[in-house]
N, C-alpha and C positions, 0 to 999 in steps of 0.2 A: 354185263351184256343184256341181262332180262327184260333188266330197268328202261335200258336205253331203246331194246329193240321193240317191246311190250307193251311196258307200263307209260312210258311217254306217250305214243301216238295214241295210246286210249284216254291219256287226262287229254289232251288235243281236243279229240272228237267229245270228250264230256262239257271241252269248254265251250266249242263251236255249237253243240246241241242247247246247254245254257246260255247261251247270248241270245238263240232265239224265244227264249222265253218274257212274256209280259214286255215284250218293245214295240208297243202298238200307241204310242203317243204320237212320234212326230216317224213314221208318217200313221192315216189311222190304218187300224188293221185288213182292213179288206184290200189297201193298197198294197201292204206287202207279200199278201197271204200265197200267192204262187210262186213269189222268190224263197219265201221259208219251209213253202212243205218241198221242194225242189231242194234247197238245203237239207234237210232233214230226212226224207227218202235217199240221200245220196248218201250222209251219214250212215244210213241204217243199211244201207246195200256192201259201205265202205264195211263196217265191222261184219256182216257176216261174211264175207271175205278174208278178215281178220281172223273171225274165227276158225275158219277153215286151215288156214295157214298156223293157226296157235296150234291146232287140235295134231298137225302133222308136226308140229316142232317139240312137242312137250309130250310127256310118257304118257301111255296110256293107264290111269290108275282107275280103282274102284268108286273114289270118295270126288269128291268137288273139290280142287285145289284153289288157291288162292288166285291163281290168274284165272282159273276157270269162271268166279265170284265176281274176276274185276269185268271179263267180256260182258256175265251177264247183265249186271249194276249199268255197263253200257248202254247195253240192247234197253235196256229198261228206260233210262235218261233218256231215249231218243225217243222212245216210243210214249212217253208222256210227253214229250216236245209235240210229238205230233198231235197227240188229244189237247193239248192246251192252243196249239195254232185253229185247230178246227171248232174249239168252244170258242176263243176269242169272234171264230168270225162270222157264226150264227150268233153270237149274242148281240153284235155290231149288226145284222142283219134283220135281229129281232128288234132290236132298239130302233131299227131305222121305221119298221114295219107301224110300232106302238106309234111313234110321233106324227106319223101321218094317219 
């Protein structure tokens, strides 16, 4: 039941968080950039709500347990989605700045 109730909807959200990464070809990135941090803020609202919900369902111990490692590995994926969405789209902004 850990696997199913736990460890599934966080590879989920790892995977939902990884598709936003580097998909700035078709369309360019400034097009999509409100639909992906919109994604990715909803992600990151979604697991700390996860989290809250782990933290009451699983004992409370001293050390870092193994779900503990997989929420934060999460937070973390999402949270470099979101710096890589916002570098993609000053670099696109800078790039547009240079050529003119």
């Amino acid at each position: 039941p850990v696997i199913r109730n736990m460890i599934i909807p966080l590879l989920i959200t790892n995977f939902a968080t990884i598709s936003t990464f580097r998909m700035r070809v078709f369309p360019p990135p400034h097009e999509g950039f409100n639909e992906r941090t919109a994604t990715l803020v909803t992600i990151l609202l979604a697991l700390f709500a996860f989290l809250s919900a782990a933290h009451s369902a699983l004992p409370d111990l001293p050390v870092n347990t193994f779900m503990d490692q997989v929420i934060f590995y999460s937070i973390i994926v999402t949270f470099f989605g979101l710096l890589d969405n916002m570098w993609a789209y000053e670099t696109v902004a800078w790039a547009a700045l240079t050529i003119e």
